[in-house]
C-alpha positions in Angstrom: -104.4 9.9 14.0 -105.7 10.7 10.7 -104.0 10.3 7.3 -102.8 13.8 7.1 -101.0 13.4 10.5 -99.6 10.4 9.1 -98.2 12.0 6.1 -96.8 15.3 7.9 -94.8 13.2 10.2 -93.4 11.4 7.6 -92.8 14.4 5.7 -94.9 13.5 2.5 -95.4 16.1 0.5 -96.9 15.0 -2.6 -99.8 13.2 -0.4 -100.5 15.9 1.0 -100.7 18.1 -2.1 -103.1 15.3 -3.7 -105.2 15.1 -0.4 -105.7 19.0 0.0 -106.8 19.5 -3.6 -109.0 15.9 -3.5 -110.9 18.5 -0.6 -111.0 21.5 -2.9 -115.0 22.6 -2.6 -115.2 20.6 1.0 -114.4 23.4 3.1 -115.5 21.7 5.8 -113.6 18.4 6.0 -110.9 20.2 4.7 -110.9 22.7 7.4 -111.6 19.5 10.2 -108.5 17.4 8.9 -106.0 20.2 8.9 -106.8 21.4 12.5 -107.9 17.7 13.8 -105.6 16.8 16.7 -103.8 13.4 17.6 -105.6 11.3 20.0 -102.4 11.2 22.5 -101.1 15.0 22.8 -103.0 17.2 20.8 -100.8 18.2 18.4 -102.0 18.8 14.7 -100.3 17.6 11.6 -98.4 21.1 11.6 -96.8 20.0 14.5 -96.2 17.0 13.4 -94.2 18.2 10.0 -92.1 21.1 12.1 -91.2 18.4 14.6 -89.7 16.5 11.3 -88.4 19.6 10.0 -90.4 19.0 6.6 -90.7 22.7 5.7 -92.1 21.6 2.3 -95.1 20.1 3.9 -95.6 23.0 6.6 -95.6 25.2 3.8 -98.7 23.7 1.6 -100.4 23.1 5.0 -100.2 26.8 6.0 -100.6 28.3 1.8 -103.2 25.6 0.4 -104.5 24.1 3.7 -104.8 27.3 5.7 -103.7 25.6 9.3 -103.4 27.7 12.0 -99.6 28.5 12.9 -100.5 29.2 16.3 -102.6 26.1 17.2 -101.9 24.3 20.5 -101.6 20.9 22.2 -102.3 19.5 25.1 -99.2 21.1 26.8 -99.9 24.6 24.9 -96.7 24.4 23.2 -97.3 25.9 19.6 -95.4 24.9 15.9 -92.9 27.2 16.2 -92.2 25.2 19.9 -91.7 22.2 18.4 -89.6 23.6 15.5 -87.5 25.0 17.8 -87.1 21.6 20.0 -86.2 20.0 17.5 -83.5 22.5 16.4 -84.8 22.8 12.9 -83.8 26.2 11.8 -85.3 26.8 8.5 -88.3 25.8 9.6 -88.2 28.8 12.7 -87.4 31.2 10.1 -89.7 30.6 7.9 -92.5 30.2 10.6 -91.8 33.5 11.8 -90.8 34.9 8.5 -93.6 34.4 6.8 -96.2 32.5 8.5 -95.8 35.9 11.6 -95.5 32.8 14.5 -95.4 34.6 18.0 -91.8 34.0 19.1 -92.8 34.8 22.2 -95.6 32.4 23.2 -95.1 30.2 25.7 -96.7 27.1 26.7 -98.9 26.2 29.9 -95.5 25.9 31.9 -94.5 29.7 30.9 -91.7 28.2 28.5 -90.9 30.5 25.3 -89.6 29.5 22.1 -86.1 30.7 23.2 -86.0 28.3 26.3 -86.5 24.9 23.8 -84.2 26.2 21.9 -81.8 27.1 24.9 -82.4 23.5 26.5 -82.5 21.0 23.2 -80.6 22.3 20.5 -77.6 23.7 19.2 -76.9 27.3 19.0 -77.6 28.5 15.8 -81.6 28.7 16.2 -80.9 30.3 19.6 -78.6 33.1 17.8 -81.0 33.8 15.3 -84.0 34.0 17.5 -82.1 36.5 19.5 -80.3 38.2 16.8 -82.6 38.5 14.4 -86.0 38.3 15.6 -85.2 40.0 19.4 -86.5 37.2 21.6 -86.4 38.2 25.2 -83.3 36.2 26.9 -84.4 37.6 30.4 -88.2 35.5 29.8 -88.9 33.3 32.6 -91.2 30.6 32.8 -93.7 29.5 35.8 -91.0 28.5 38.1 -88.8 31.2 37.3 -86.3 30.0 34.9 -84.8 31.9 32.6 -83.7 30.6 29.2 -79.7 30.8 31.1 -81.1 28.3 33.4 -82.0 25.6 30.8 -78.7 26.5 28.9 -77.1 25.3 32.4 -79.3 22.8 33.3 -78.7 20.5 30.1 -74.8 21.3 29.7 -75.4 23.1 26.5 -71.8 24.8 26.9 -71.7 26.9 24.3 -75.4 28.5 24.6 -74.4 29.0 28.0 -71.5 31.3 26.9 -73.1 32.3 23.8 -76.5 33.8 26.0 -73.9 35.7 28.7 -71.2 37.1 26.3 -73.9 38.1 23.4 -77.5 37.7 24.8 -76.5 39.9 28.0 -78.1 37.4 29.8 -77.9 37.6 33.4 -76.1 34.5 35.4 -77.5 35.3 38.9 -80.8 35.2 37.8 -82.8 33.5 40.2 -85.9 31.1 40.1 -88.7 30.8 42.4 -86.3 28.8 44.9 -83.6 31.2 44.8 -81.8 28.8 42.6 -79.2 30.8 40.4 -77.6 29.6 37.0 -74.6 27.9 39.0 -77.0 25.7 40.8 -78.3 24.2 37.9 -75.2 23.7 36.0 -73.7 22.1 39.4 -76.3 20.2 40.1 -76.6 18.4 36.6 -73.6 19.0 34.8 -69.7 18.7 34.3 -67.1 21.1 35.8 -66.7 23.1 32.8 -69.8 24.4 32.4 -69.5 25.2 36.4 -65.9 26.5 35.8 -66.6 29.0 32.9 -69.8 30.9 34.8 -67.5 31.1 37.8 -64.2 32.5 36.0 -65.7 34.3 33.0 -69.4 34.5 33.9 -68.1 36.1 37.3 -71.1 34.2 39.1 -71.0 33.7 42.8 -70.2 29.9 44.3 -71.4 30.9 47.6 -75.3 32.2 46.4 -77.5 30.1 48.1 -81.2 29.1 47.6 -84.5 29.8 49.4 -83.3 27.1 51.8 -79.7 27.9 52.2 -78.2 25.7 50.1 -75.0 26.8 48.2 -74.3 25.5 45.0 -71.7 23.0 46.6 -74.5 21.4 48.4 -76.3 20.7 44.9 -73.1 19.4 43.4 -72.6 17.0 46.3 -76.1 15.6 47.0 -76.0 14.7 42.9 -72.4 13.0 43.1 -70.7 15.8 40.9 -67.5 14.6 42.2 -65.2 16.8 40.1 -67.6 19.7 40.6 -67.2 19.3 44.2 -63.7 19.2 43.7 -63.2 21.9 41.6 -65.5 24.5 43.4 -63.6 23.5 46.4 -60.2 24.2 45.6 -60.6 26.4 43.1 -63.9 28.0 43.6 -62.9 28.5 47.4 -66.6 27.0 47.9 -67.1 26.5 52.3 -67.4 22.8 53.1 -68.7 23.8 56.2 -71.9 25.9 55.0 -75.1 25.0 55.8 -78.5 25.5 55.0 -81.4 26.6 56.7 -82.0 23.5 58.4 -78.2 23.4 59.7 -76.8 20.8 57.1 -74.0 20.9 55.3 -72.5 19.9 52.6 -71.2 16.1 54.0 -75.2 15.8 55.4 -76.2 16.2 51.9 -73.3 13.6 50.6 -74.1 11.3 53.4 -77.9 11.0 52.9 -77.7 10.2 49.1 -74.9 8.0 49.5 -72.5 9.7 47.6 -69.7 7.7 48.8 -66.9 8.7 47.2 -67.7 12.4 47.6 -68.1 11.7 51.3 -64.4 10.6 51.2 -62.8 13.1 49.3 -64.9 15.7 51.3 -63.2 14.4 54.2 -59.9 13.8 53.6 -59.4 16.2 51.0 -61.9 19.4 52.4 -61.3 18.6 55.3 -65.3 18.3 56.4 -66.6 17.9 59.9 -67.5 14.6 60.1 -69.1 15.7 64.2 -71.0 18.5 62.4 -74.8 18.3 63.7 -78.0 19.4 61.6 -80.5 21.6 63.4 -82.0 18.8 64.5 -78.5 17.5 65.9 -77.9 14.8 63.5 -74.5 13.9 62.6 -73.5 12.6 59.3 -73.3 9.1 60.5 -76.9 9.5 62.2 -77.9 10.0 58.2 -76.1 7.2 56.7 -77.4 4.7 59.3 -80.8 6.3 59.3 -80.4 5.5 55.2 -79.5 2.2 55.8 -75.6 3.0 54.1 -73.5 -0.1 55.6 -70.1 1.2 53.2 -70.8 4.4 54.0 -71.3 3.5 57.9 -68.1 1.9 57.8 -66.2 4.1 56.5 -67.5 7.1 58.1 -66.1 5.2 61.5 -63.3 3.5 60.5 -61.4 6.3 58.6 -63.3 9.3 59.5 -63.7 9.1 63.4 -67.1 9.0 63.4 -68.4 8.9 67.0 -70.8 5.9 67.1 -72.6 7.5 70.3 -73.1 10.8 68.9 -77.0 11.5 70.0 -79.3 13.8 68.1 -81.6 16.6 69.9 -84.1 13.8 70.8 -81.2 11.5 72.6 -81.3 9.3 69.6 -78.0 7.6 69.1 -77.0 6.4 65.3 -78.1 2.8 66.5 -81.5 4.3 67.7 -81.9 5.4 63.9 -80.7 2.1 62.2 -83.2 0.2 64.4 -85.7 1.9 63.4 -85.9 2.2 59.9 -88.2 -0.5 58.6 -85.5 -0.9 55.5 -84.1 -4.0 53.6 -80.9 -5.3 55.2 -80.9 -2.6 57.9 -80.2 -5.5 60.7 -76.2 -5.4 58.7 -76.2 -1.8 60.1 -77.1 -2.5 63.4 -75.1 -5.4 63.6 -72.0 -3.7 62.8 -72.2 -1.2 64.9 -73.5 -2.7 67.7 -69.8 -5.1 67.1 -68.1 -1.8 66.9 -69.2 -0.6 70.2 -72.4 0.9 69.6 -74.1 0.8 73.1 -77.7 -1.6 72.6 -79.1 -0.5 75.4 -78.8 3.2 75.2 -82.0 5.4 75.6 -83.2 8.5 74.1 -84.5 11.4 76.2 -87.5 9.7 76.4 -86.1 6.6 77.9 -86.7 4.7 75.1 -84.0 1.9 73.8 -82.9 1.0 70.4 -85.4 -2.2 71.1 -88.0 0.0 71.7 -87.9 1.5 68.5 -87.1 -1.6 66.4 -90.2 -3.4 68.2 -92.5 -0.8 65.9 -91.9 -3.3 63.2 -88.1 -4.6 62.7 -88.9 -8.4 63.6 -85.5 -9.4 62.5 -83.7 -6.8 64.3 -85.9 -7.4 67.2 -85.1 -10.9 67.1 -81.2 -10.5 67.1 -81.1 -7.3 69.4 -82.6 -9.8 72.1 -80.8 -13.6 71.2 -77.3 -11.6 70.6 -77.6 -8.4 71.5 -78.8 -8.8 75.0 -81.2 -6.7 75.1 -83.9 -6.0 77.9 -87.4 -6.8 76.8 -88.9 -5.3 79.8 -86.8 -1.8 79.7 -89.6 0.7 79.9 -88.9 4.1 79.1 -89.9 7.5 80.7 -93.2 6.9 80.8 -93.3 3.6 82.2 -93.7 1.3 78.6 -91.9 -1.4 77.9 -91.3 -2.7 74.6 -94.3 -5.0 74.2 -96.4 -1.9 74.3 -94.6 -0.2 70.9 -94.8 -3.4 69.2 -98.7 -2.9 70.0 -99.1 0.2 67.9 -98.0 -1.9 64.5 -96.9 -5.1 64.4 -98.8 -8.2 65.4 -95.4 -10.9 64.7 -92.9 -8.5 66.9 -95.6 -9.0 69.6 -95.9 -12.7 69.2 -92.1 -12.8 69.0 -92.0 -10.6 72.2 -94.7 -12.7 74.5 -93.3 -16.1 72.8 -89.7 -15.8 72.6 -89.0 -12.9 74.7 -91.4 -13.7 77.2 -92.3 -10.1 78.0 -95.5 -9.5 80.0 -98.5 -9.1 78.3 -100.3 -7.9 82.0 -97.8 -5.3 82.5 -99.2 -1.2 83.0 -97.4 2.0 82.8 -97.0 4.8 84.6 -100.3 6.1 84.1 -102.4 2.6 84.0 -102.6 1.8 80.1 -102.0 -1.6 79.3 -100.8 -3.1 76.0 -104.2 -3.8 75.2 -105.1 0.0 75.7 -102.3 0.7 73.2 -103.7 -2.2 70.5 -107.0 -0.7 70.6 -106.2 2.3 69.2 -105.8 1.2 65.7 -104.4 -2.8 65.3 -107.7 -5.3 65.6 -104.7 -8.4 65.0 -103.5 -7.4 68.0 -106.4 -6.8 70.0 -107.8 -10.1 68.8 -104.5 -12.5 69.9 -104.2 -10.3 72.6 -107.3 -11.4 74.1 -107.5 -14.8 73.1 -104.4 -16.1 73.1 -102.9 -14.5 76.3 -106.0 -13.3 78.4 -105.7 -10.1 78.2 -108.2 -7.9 80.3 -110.8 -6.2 78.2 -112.4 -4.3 81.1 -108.8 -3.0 82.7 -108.6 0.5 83.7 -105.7 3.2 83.5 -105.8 6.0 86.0 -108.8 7.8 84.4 -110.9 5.3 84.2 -110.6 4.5 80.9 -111.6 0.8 79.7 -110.0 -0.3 76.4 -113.4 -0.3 75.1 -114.0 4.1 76.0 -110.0 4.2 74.8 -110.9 2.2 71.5 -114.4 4.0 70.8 -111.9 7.3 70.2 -110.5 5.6 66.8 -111.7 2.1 65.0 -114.9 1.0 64.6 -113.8 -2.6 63.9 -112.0 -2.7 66.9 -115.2 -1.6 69.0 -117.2 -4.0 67.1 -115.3 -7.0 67.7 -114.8 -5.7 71.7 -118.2 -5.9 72.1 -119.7 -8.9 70.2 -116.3 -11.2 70.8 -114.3 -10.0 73.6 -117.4 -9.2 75.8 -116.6 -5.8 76.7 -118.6 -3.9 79.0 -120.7 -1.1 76.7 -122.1 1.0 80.3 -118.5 1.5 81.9 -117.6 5.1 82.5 -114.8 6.7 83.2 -113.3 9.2 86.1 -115.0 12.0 84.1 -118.6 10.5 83.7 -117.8 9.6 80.0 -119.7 6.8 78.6 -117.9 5.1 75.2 -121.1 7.4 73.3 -119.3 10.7 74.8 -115.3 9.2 73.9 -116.8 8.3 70.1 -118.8 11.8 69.9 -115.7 14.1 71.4 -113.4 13.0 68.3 -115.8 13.2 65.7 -116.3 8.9 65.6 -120.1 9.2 64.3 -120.0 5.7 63.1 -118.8 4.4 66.0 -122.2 6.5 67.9 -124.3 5.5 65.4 -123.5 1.3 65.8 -123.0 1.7 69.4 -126.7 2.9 69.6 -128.1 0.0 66.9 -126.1 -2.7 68.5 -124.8 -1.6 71.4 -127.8 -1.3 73.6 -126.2 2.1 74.7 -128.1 4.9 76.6 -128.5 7.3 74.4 -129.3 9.7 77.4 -126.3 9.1 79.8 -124.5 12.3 81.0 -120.9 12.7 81.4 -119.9 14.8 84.8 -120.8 17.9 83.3 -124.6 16.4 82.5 -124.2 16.3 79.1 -125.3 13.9 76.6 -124.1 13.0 73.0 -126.7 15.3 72.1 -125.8 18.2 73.8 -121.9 17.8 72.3 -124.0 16.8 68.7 -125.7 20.2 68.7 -122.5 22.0 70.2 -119.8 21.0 67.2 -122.9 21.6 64.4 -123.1 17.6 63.1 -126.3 18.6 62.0 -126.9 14.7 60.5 -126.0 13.3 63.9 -128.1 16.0 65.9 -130.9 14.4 64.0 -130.2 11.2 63.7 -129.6 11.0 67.2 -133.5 12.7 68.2 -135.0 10.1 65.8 -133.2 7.4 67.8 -134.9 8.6 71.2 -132.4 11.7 72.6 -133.8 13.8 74.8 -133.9 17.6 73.1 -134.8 19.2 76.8 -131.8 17.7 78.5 -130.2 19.9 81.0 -126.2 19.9 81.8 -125.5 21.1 84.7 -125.5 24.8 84.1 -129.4 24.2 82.5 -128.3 24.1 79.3 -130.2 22.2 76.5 -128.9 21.0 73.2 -131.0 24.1 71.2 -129.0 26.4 74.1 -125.6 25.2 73.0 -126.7 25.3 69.1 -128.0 28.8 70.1 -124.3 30.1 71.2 -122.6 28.8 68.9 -124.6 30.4 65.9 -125.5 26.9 64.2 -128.8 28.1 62.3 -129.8 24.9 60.8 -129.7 22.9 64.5 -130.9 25.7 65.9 -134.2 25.7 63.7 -134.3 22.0 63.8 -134.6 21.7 67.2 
């Protein structure tokens, strides 16, 4: 910030006058001071001095220091912008009087001079914009607002009624979202503002947005309580619409903890506490799922809530307060497991509440088994037990589990995998205690012939590395297809994985799956032009043959990859 910034902030005229005839006969500097910009926004000192409303100093700036009205900063918003922000109305005037300011330029967000005025100030520079100077009320920025819209948004009452009773301005003007006037003003304001666009401005409490919320659903997810209670009985707003993804107006309560609005919605509008979402969540499911215990409580206790309700996926409100890895969400599940909330309940995919707790809920894990009763080794539809979701993510539920629990570490499912198999795909913690501390078996097999080493080759690197080197595993096993842990790593893309298994490894580079094809072949099929290479350098055979006589080059060849093809 230079010295001239410093004095048209502070609205110092006489400086200013002494520095710009100090200059007179340096051009130059004089020309570089006046349009230099502050290090932080890039606003000039003329910005500066209209934000202060030192017309004064704006004045000998534009007469004696020839700045440039319609300079810029970082945000694109010009002088006259931040004249009008500030509501400093002699300053606008004489801007567009006399220094011919655009009054309708608008910044890199599409925002005229009319909508700062609209949002900040009082009305009199919003008057005499329109008035005087015929700014376009109708201008919208980038996401559609009008100047209404910011009127609304920022309770500026009497711009609001001002803009539609003089200004013509529309009220169901719509942004981008479909979001009219009303939803702004419900969303962020008091019920007057909402009460004078319905009754005077005529605008319509049931428009709804680009995802079918009304404006009743905006006044209750922002805890407008009066709002809500004014659209409702006097707006005749319906409690019971919902939006495009089936919730209403309770859902929208529920889920931001709007508490009191959840009462009054209920005993007052009479709301459907059983009403399910499109994905058949109730409003308890929500309140649970958010880890609400008042709201929880209430919602059963005075509002009937059914505690068993189950959404589309057979999840009952317990399923969703065990799972959420939130602080105190064990109080939840306690309570409503003591209210009759059935623990060991499954979803449709035969999963328990335990199940889904065991992804990383030690303390509800913990409780759900010492006082909850619940069965470590329930498995659900696919033949898992718990142990094997506390694989995926949380190496202290699985100690807890094998320790305390004393679930089996040796158990398999349905289709063979093991808990190790289900470790291996992305927790090296687990694999590691796993193996060591409970003798896990590194070369079992599930029913395709899959050792956790081919299974773990599909995703982490570290995980194949330590296999190998520490837990012994067996780098030549195939499985039911022919696949060596080279094809599993190639047929997701894990190049690394290749790449190490070859330099460390020992692997053969030239071993065929059932189909007689090697990394090479699948290399040059899916155009990894580095690994095609890389992998001829390391030794692959270029005339291998699947078993349709196919080379690599033929595959390359069908699949119109030029630069393999001329490579090889």
């Amino acid at each position: 910030m230079t010295l001239l910034h410093l004095a048209a902030e502070e609205g110092t005229v006489k400086i200013i006058r002494f520095f710009l005839n100090s200059l007179k006969g340096h051009e130059k500097i004089l020309k570089y001071l006046v349009e230099a910009t502050t290090d932080y926004n890039n606003s000039t000192s003329l910005h500066l001095a209209a934000a202060g409303g030192y017309l004064d100093v704006i004045q000998w700036l534009v007469e004696h220091g020839k700045a440039n009205i319609e300079a810029t900063d970082k945000y694109g918003k010009t002088v006259l912008h931040y004249a009008a922000h500030r509501n400093k109305l002699d300053v606008v005037q004489w801007l567009v009087e006399h220094g011919k300011a655009n009054i309708e330029a608008t910044d890199k967000y599409g925002r005229t001079v009319l909508h700062y005025a609209a949002q900040w100030n009082k009305l009199d520079v919003v008057q005499w914009l329109v008035e005087h100077e015929k700014t376009n009320v109708e201008a919208i920025d980038k996401y559609g607002r009008t100047v209404l819209h910011y009127a609304a948004q920022m309770n500026k009452w009497d711009v609001v009624q001002w803009l539609v009773e003089h200004g013509k301005a529309k009220v169901e003007a719509i942004d981008k979202y479909g979001r009219t006037v009303l939803h702004y003003a419900a969303q962020m304001n008091k019920w007057d503002v909402v009460q004078w666009l319905v009754e005077h401005g005529k605008a319509k409490v049931e428009a709804i947005d680009k995802y079918g919320r009304t404006v009743l659903h905006y006044a209750a997810q922002m805890n407008k309580w009066d709002v809500v209670q004014w659209l409702v009985e006097h707006g005749k707003a319906k409690v019971e619409a919902t939006d495009k993804y089936g919730r209403t107006v309770l859902h929208y309560a529920a889920q931001m903890n709007k508490w009191d609005v959840v009462q009054w919605l209920v005993e007052h509008g009479k709301a459907n506490v059983e009403a399910k979402d499109n994905h058949g969540k109730t409003v308890l499911h929500l309140a649970a799922q958010e880890n609400k215990l008042d709201l929880v409580q209430w919602l059963v206790e005075h509002g009937k809530a059914n505690v068993e309700a189950k959404d589309n996926h057979g999840k009952t409100v317990l399923h969703l307060a065990a799972q959420e890895n939130k602080k105190n969400n064990l109080d939840v599940v306690k309570w409503l497991i003591e209210h009759g909330a059935d623990v060991n309940a499954k979803s449709n995919d035969g999963k328990t509440v335990l199940h889904w707790a065991a992804r990383g809920n030690l303390d509800v894990v913990q409780w759900l088994v010492k006082h909850g009763k619940a069965n470590v080794e329930a498995t659900d539809n696919d033949g898992r037990t718990v142990l094997y979701w506390a694989a995926h993510g949380n190496l202290l539920v699985v100690k807890w589990l094998v320790e305390h629990g004393k679930a089996n570490v040796h158990v398999i499912d349905n289709y063979g995998w093991t808990v190790l198999h289900c470790a291996a795909q992305s927790n090296l913690d687990v694999v590691q205690w796993l193996v060591e501390h409970e003798k896990a078996n590194v070369e079992a097999t599930n029913k395709y012939g899959k050792t956790v080493l081919l299974w773990a080759a599909r995703g982490n690197l570290l995980i194949v590395k330590w296999l190998v080197e520490h837990g012994k595993a067996n780098v030549h096993a195939i499985d039911n297809y022919g696949w060596t842990v080279l094809h599993c790593a190639a047929q997701v893309n894990k190049w690394d994985i290749v790449q190490w298994l070859v330099e460390h490894g020992k692997v053969n580079v030239e071993a065929t799956d059932k189909y007689g094809r090697t990394v090479l072949h699948y290399a040059a099929q899916w155009n990894k032009f580095d690994v095609v290479q890389w992998l001829v350098e390391h030794g692959a055979d270029v005339n291998a043959k699947d078993i349709d006589g196919k080379t690599p080059l033929n595959l390359a060849k069908e699949h119109k990859h030029k630069k393999i093809t001329e490579y090889l």
